[in-house]
N, C-alpha and C positions, 0 to 999 in steps of 0.2 A: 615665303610665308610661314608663320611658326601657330603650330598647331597649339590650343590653347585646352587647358584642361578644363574638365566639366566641374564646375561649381561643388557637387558629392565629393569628390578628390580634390578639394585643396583643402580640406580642411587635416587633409592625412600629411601635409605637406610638413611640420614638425615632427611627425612619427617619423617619416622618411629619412630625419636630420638625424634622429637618437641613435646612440652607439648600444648594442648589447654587450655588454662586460662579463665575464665571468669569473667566482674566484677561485680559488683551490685552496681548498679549509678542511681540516680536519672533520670527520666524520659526527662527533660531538659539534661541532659548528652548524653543521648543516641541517641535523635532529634539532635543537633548539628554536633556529629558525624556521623548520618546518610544521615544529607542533608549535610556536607563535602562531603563524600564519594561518592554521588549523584555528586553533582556540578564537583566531577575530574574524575567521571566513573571509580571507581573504588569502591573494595568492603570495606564494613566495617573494614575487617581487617585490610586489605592493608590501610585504614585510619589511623589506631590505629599506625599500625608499621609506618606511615610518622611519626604523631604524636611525635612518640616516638625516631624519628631518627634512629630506625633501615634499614639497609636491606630491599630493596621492589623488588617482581620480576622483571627482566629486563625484560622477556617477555611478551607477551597480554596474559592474563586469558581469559582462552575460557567465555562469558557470558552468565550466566546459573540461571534459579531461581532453587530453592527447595523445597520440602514440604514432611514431612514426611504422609505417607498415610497405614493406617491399612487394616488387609483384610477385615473388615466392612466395610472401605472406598471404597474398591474396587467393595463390593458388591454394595453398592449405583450409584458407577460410570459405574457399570456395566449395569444395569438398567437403566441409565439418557437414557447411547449408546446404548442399547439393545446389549449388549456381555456377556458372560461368566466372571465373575470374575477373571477368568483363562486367558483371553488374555490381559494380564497384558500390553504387547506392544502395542496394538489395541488400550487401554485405553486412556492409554498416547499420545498418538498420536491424541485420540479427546480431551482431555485435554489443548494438547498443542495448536490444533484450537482454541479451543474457548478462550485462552488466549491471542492467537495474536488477536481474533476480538475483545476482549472486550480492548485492547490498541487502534484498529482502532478504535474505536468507541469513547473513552477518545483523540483519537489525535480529531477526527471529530468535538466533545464535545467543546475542547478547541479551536479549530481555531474559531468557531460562536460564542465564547463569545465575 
């Protein structure tokens, strides 16, 4: 008997197909496409594939940073917050505070220049 996916997941079933590629371009390569991709609020990729006349989502991409974080990392950030390494949610949640202050603080920054 073959276990059949739920209708919310097939629709990932193309993503699943896609290759991530990556290239290896000089550092002026990579600033250009970055502040593109900056200037049309969109992400790197989504540059690449203008770029490249592909295909770009019709829809908004939810806007999101990233960073990968070890559980050393979490020990430290555990610490910074006084939590448990273990409330991985809690972390991220002061993480994500001090990320939007340290933007207010860079928007603040630049309006008094």
């Amino acid at each position: 008997m073959s276990a059949s996916k739920p209708i919310r997941w097939q629709s990932s079933d193309k993503a699943l197909k896609a290759v991530q590629v990556a290239f290896d371009v000089e550092a002026a390569v990579l600033e250009a496409i970055r502040c593109a991709a900056f200037e049309n609020d969109v992400s790197s990729s989504e540059q690449i594939r203008r770029i490249l006349g592909l295909a770009t989502a019709r829809r908004p991409i939810r806007p999101r940073l990233t960073v990968s974080l070890t559980p050393d990392d979490y020990v430290l950030l555990g610490r910074r917050y006084g939590l448990p390494p273990a409330e991985r949610l809690a972390i991220k949640g002061h993480v994500t505070q001090e990320l939007i202050e340290f933007a207010d603080q860079a928007h603040e920054k630049g309006a008094t220049e």
